[in-house]
C-alpha positions in Angstrom: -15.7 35.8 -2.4 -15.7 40.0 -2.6 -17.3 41.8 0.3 -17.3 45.9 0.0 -16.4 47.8 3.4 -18.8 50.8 4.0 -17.4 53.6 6.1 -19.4 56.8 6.4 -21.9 55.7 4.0 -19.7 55.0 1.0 -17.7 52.1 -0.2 -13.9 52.5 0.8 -12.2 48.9 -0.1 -13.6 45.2 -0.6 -12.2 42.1 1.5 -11.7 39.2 -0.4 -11.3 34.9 0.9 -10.4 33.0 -2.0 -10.5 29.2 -1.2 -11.2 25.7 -3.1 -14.5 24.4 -2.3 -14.9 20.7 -1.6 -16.8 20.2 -5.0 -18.0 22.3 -7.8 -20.1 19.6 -9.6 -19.2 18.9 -13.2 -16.1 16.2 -13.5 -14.3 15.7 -10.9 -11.4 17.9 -10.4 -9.2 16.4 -13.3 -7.2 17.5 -16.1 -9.0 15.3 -18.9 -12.0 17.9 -19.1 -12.3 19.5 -23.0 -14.9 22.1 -22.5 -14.7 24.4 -19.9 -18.5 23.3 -19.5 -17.4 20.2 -18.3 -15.7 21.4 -15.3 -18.5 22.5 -12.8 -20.8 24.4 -12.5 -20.5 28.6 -13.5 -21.9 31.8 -11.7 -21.6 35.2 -13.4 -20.8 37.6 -10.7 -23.8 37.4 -8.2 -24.4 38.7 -5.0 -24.5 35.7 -2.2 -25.9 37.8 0.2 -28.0 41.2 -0.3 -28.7 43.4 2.4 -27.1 41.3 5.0 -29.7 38.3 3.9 -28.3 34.8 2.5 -29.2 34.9 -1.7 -31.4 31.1 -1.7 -32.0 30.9 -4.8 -27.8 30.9 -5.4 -27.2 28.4 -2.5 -29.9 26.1 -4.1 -29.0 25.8 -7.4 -25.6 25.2 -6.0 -26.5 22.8 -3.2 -28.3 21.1 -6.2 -25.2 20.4 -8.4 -22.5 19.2 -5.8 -22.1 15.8 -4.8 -20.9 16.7 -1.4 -23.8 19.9 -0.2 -23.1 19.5 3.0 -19.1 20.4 2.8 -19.4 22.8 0.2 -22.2 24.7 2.0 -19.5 24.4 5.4 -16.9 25.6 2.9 -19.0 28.7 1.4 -20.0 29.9 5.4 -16.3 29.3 6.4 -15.3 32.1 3.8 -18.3 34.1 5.0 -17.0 34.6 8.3 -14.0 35.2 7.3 -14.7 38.3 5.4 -16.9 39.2 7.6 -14.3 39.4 10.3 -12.3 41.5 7.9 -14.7 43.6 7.2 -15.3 44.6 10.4 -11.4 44.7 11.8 -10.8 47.3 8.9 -13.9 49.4 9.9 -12.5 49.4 13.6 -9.1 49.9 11.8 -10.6 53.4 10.6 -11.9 54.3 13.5 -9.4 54.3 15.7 -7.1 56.2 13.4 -9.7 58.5 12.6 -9.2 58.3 9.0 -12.8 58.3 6.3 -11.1 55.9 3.7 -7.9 54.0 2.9 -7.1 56.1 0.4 -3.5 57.8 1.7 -2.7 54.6 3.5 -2.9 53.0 0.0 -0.8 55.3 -1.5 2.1 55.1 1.1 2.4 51.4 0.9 2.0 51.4 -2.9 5.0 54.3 -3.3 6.9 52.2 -0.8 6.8 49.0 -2.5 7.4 50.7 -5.7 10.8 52.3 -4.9 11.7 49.1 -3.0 11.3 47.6 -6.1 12.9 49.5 -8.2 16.2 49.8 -6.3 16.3 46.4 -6.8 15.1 46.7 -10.7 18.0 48.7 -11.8 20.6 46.4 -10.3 19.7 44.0 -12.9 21.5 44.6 -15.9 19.4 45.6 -18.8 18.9 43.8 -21.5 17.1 41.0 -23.3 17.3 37.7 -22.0 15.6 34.0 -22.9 14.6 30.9 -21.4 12.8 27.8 -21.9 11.3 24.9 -19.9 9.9 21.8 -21.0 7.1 19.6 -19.4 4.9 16.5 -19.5 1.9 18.1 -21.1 -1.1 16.0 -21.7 -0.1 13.7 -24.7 3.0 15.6 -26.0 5.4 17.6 -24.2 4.5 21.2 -23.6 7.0 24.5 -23.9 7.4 27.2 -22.4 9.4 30.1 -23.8 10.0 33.4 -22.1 11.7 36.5 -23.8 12.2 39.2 -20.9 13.2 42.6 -21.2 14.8 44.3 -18.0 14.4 48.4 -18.3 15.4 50.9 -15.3 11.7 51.1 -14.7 9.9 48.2 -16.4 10.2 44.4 -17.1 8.1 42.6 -20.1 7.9 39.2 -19.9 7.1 37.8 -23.7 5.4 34.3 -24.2 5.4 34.0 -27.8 6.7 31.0 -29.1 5.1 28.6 -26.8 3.1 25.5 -27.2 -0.6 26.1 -28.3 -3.4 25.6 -26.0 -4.4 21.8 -25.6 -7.5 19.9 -26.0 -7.5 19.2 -21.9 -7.4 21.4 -18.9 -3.9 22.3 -18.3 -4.5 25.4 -20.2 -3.8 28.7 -18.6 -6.2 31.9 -18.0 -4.4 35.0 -18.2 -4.6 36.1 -14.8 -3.1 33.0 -13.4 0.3 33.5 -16.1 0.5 36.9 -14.4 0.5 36.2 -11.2 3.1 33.2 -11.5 5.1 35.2 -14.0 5.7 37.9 -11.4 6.5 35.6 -8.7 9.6 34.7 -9.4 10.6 38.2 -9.8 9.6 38.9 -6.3 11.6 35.9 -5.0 15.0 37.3 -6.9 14.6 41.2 -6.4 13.4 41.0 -2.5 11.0 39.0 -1.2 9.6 41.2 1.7 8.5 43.7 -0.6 4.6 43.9 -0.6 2.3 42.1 -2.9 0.5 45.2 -4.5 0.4 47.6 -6.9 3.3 49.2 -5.9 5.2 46.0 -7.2 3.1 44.7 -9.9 2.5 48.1 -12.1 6.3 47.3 -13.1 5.2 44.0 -15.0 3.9 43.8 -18.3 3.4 40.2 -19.5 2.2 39.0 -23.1 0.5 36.1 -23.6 -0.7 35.0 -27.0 -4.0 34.5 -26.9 -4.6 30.6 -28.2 -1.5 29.5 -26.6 -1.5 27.2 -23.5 -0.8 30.4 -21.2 -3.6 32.5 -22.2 -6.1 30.0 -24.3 -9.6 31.0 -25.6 -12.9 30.3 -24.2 -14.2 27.8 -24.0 -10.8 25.7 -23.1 -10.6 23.6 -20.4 -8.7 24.9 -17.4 -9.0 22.8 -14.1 -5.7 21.7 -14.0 -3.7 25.1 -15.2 -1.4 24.8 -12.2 0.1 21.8 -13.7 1.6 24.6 -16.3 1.2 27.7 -14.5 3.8 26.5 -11.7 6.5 26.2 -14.1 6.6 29.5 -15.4 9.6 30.1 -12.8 11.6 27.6 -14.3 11.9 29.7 -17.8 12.2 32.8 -15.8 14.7 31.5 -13.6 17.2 30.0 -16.8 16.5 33.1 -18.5 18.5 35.5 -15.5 20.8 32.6 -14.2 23.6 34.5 -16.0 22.8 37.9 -14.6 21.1 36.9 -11.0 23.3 33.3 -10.7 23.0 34.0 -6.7 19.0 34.4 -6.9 17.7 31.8 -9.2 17.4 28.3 -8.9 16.8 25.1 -10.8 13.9 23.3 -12.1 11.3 22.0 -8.5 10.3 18.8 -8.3 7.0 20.8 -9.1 3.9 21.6 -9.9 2.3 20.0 -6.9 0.8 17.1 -7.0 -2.6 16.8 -5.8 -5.3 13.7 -5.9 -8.9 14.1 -5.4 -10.6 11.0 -3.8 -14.4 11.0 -3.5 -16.8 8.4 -3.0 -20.9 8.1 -2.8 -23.3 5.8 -2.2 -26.7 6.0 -1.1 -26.1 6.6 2.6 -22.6 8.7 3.2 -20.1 10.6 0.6 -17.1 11.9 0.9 -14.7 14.1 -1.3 -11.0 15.1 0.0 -8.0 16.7 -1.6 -4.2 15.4 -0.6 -1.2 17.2 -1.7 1.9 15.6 -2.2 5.3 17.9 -2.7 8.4 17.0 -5.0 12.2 18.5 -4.3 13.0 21.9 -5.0 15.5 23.1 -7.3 18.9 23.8 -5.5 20.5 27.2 -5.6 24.1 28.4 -6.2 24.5 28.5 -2.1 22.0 25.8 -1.1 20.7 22.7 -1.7 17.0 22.7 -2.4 14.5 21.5 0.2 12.8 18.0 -0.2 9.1 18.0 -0.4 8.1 21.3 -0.2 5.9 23.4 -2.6 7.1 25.7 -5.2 5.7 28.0 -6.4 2.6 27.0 -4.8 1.9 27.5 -1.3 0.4 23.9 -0.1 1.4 22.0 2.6 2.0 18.4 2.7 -1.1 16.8 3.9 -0.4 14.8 7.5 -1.5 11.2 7.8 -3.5 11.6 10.7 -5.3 14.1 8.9 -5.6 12.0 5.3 -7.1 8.9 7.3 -9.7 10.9 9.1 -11.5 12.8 6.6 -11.5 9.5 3.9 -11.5 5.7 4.2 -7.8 5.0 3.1 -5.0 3.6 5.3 -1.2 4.9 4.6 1.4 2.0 3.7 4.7 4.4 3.5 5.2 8.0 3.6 8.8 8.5 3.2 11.6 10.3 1.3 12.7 8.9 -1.8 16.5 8.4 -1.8 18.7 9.8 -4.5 15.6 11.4 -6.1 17.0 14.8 -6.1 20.0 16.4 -8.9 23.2 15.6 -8.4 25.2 19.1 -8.7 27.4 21.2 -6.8 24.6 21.9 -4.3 21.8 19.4 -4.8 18.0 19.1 -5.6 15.9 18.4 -3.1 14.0 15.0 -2.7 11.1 13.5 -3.6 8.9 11.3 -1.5 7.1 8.2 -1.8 3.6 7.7 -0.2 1.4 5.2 -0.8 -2.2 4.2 0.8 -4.8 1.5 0.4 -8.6 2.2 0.1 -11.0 0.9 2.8 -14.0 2.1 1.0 -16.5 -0.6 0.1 -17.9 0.8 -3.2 -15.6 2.2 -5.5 -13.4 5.0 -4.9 -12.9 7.8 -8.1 -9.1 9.1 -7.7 -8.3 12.0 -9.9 -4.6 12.6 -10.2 -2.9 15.9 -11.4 0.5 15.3 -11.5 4.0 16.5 -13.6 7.2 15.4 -14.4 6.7 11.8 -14.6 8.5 11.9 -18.2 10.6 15.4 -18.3 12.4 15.6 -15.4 13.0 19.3 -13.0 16.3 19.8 -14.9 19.5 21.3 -13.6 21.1 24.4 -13.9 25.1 25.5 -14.4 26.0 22.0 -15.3 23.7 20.3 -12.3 22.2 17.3 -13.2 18.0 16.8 -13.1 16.3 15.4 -10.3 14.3 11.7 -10.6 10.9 11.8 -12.5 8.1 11.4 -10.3 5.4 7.5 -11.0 2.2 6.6 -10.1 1.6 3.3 -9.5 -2.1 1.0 -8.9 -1.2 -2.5 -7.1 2.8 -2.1 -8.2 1.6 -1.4 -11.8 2.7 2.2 -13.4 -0.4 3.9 -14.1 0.3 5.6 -18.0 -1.9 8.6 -17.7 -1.0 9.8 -14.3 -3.2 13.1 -15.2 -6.3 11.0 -15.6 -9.6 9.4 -13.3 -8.9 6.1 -12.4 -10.9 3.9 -10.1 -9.8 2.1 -6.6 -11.5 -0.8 -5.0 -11.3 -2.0 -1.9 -7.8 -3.2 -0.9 -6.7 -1.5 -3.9 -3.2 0.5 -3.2 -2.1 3.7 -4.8 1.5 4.9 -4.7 2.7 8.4 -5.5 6.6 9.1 -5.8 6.7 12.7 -6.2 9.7 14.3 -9.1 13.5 15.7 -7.3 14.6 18.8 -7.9 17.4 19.7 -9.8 20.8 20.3 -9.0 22.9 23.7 -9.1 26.3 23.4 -10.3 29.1 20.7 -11.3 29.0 17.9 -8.7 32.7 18.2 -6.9 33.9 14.7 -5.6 35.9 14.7 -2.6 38.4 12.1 -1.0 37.4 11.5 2.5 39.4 9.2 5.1 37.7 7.2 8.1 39.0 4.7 10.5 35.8 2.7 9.6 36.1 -0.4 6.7 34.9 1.4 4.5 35.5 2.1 0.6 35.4 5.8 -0.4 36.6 5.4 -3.9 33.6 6.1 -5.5 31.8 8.6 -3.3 30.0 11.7 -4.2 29.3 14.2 -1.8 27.9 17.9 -2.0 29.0 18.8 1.2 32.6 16.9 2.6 32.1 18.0 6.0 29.1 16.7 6.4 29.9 13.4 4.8 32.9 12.8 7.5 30.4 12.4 10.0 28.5 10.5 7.8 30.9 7.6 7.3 30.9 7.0 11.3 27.6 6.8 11.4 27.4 4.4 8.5 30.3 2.5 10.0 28.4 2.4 13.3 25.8 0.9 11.7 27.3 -1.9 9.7 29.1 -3.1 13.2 25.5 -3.4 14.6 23.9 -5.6 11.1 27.8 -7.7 11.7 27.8 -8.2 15.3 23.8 -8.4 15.6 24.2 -6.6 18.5 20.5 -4.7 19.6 22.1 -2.7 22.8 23.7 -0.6 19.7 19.9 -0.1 17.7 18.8 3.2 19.6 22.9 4.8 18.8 22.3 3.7 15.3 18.2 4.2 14.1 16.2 7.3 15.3 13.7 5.8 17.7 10.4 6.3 15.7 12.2 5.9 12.1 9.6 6.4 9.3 10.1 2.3 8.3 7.6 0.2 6.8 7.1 -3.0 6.6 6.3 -4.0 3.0 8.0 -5.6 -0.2 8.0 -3.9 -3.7 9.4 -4.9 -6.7 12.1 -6.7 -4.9 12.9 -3.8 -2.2 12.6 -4.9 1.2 11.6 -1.8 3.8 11.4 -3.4 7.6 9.9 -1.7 10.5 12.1 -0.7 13.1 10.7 -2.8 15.6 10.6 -5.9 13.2 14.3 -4.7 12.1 15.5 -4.9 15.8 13.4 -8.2 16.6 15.1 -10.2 13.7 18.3 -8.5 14.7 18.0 -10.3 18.0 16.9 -13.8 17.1 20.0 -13.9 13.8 23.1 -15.3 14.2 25.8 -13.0 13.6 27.7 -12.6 10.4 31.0 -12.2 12.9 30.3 -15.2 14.9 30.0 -17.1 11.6 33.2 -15.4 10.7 32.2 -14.3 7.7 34.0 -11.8 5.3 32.8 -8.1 5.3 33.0 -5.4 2.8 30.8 -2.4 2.3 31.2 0.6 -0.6 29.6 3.9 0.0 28.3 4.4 -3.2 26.7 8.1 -2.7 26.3 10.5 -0.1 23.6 13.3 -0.4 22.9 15.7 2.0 19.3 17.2 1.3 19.7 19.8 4.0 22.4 20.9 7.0 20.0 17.9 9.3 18.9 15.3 6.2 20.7 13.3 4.1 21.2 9.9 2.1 23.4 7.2 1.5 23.6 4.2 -1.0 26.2 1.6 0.0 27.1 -2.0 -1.4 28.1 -4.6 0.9 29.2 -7.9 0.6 28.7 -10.5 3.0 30.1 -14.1 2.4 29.5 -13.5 -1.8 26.0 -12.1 -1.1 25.7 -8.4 -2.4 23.5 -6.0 -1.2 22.8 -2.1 -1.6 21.3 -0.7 1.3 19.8 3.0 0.4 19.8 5.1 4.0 18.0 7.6 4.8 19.9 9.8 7.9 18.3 12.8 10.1 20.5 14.8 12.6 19.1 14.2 15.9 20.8 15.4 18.9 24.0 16.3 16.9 24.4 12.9 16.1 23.1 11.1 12.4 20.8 8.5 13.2 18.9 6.3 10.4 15.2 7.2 9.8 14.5 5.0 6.6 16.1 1.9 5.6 15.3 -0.1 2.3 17.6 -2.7 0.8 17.3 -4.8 -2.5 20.0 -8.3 -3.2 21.8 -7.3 -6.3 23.3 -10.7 -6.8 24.6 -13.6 -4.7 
């Protein structure tokens, strides 16, 4: 949504809100669309509002095409006001400054940017370099090849040689592969450099038109973020020899979203959750679990999920060892899962990536986990498509890891503890020393049983769950130290001990994970632990265990 500013009876700049509306009619917002027609409902450029008056006859046919009227209408006066407000803050703007247009203000920040941004051009080396990523596509896997061209004062970015456009909509427009294909070029040269035309007149990028990142009308598009988000990862391989200190490997990424709507005759509702992956680690850090990249979403809170649709969360956690093993490693994944309360049937659209090709790893790191969806504990095949819920019904999302950066460096370690560190692998040894207390702490508490130890050992309101699936056990913390207290000890019983530390993964400088087998009187289990820093000491904020063999 454009509005134009007026000041002194001419038009001196436009304020724009771009936002998603809660429904645009058509299918739901899905990848498995194969006309463009399919995928709501299209405006030429109109004017909503004329002469300070709302334009009806627009809202009507609008209203008349949505399932949800009354949240799209909320949505559509939301970004009204919004511009509005900027309209009139950049009017008051002029005043006080006693300027008649934004012309010369323009122009400063737009040289600024573009000597910024050069500077940091020219200490690229020139050159031609090439890269290549590789995704889940639709129904065969989808390329990406990038060709760039680094000049003193110009970069082209060259698509040719990529997949063709598909049949469904994770085709790409044009102006979305610019935008992500100069993104990542912001992030390496310097990120606090403006977003304008100062920066982005440095870019040319070529698409072939009829490829799947510029395809011809009338493809389907919905679901172009699925590719468009992974631009970076070509751009990225194809500098990690010149810039190895400003790229980074492959996210846990696109973002996964799912639509949920429902309708009957007396209420609707239509939501969108986003769910983040790991992102790729860099040369001099680990990549962060479950945030966004290159998008800018937010992961959407529980309180906030349950409120605005009829579902009930079983889990929202980390998923251990999801991210790449390397020198510095991929962040993690996560694992949510909720049931539906609705009575009727719920319609779930899922737009999701890397469930088969995994975010790989650069400079000999390995890739991170590939991401599932599963429907009552069974792995749902097209995890881009519409499938339905019914009440009771439970879906489960566990989001890609990042990749990792680098060849993984094992490291001896010693502790007092009873503890095995034969086979440990560790990206960061300091941390892991402190690590092997903790875990030692916290096999004393399962071996003595003793509860006056649980607050030392678990973070006091640790993300557990209690729930069973596919033969992992996940407790509550309060059910964890309630059986705690009621079992006999294995030390009373004297049984014999052991415990390995199989892996030790620190996600950041306050999060990490463990995988340990221990072996209690011939019983063998592997605990997977999921540790915060709290209060400079590592507590456990996620257990889950599986019996490997007794």
């Amino acid at each position: 949504m454009a509005m134009p500013v007026f000041a002194h009876g001419r038009i001196v700049a436009f304020v724009v809100a771009i936002a998603h509306l809660s429904d645009i009619g058509g299918r739901p917002w899905s990848a498995d669309a194969n006309e463009v027609y399919e995928e709501g409902i299209r405006f030429p450029v109109i004017k909503l509002m004329a002469a300070g008056e709302l334009n009806k006859l627009a809202m009507d046919l609008l209203m008349a095409n949505v399932r949800v009227p009354n949240q799209v209408r909320g949505d559509i006066e939301a970004q009204l006001v919004a511009v509005e407000l900027a309209n009139r803050r950049l009017v008051e703007l002029l005043d006080e400054y006693g300027f008649s247009d934004v012309e010369r203000i323009a122009d400063g920040i737009f040289r600024a940017s573009n000597e910024a941004a050069l500077r940091e051009l020219r200490a690229i080396p020139p050159g031609v370099y090439t890269g290549s990523v590789e995704s889940d596509g639709w129904d065969e896997t989808v390329k990406i090849c990038a060709t760039i061209t680094i000049a003193s004062d110009r970069v082209t970015i060259d698509y040719r040689g990529s997949s063709p456009q598909s049949r469904f909509g994770i085709n790409e427009s044009f102006n979305h592969t610019y935008a992500y294909t100069i993104y990542p070029f912001k992030c390496m040269m310097n990120p606090s450099v403006p977003n304008n035309d100062g920066f982005t007149r440095l870019f040319e990028v070529i698409a072939p038109e009829g490829s799947i990142v510029n395809c011809r009308d009338p493809a389907p598009v919905n679901a172009r973020h699925l590719v468009g988000q992974l631009l970076q990862a070509a751009i990225f391989r194809a500098l990690a020899d010149v810039l190895p200190g400003s790229v980074q490997a492959d996210s846990g990424t696109p973002h996964w979203n799912v639509l949920l709507r429902g309708v009957d005759e007396n209420v609707s509702f239509s939501t969108i959750m986003f769910f983040n992956g790991g992102v790729g680690a860099m040369r001099d850090q680990d990549g962060a679990s479950t945030l966004s990249f290159p998008g800018n979403v937010s992961n959407t809170p529980i309180e906030v999920a349950e409120n605005v649709a009829p579902i009930l969360f079983r889990s929202k956690h980390l998923a251990p060892e999801s991210g790449g093993v390397g020198a510095r490693s991929g962040g993690l994944g996560q694992v949510a899962s909720f049931e539906s309360l609705w009575p009727g049937v719920m319609r779930a659209s899922l737009l999701t990536e890397r469930t088969r090709v995994p975010a790989g790893g650069l400079a000999g790191g390995q890739p991170g986990t590939p991401g599932q969806v599963r429907k009552n504990g069974e792995v749902v095949s097209q995890s881009k498509g519409i499938i339905d819920l019914r009440k009771g019904d439970v879906l489960e999302f566990r989001t890609p890891g990042g990749g990792g950066y680098g060849q993984s460096k094992s490291a001896p370690l010693s502790s007092s503890r009873d503890v095995s560190l034969e086979k440990t692998m560790t990206n960061a040894p300091e941390i892991a020393s402190e690590l092997i207390v903790a875990i030692g702490s916290y096999f004393d508490l399962m071996y003595d049983c003793d509860v006056s130890k649980f607050d030392t050992v678990f973070y006091p309101s640790a993300a557990l769950n209690g729930l069973r699936d596919g033969g992992i056990n996940v407790w509550s913390a309060a059910h964890y130290r309630d059986v705690l207290s009621k079992r006999k000890s294995p030390k009373s019983q004297n049984a014999t001990r052991h415990q390995e530390v199989l892996l030790i993964d620190t996600a950041s400088a306050g999060q990490a994970v463990a995988k340990v087998r221990v072996l209690i009187n011939g019983t063998m289990f592997i605990d997977h632990l999921t540790y915060l820093k709290v209060g400079g000491e590592w507590k456990i904020a996620f257990k889950a265990y599986h019996v490997e063999s007794k």
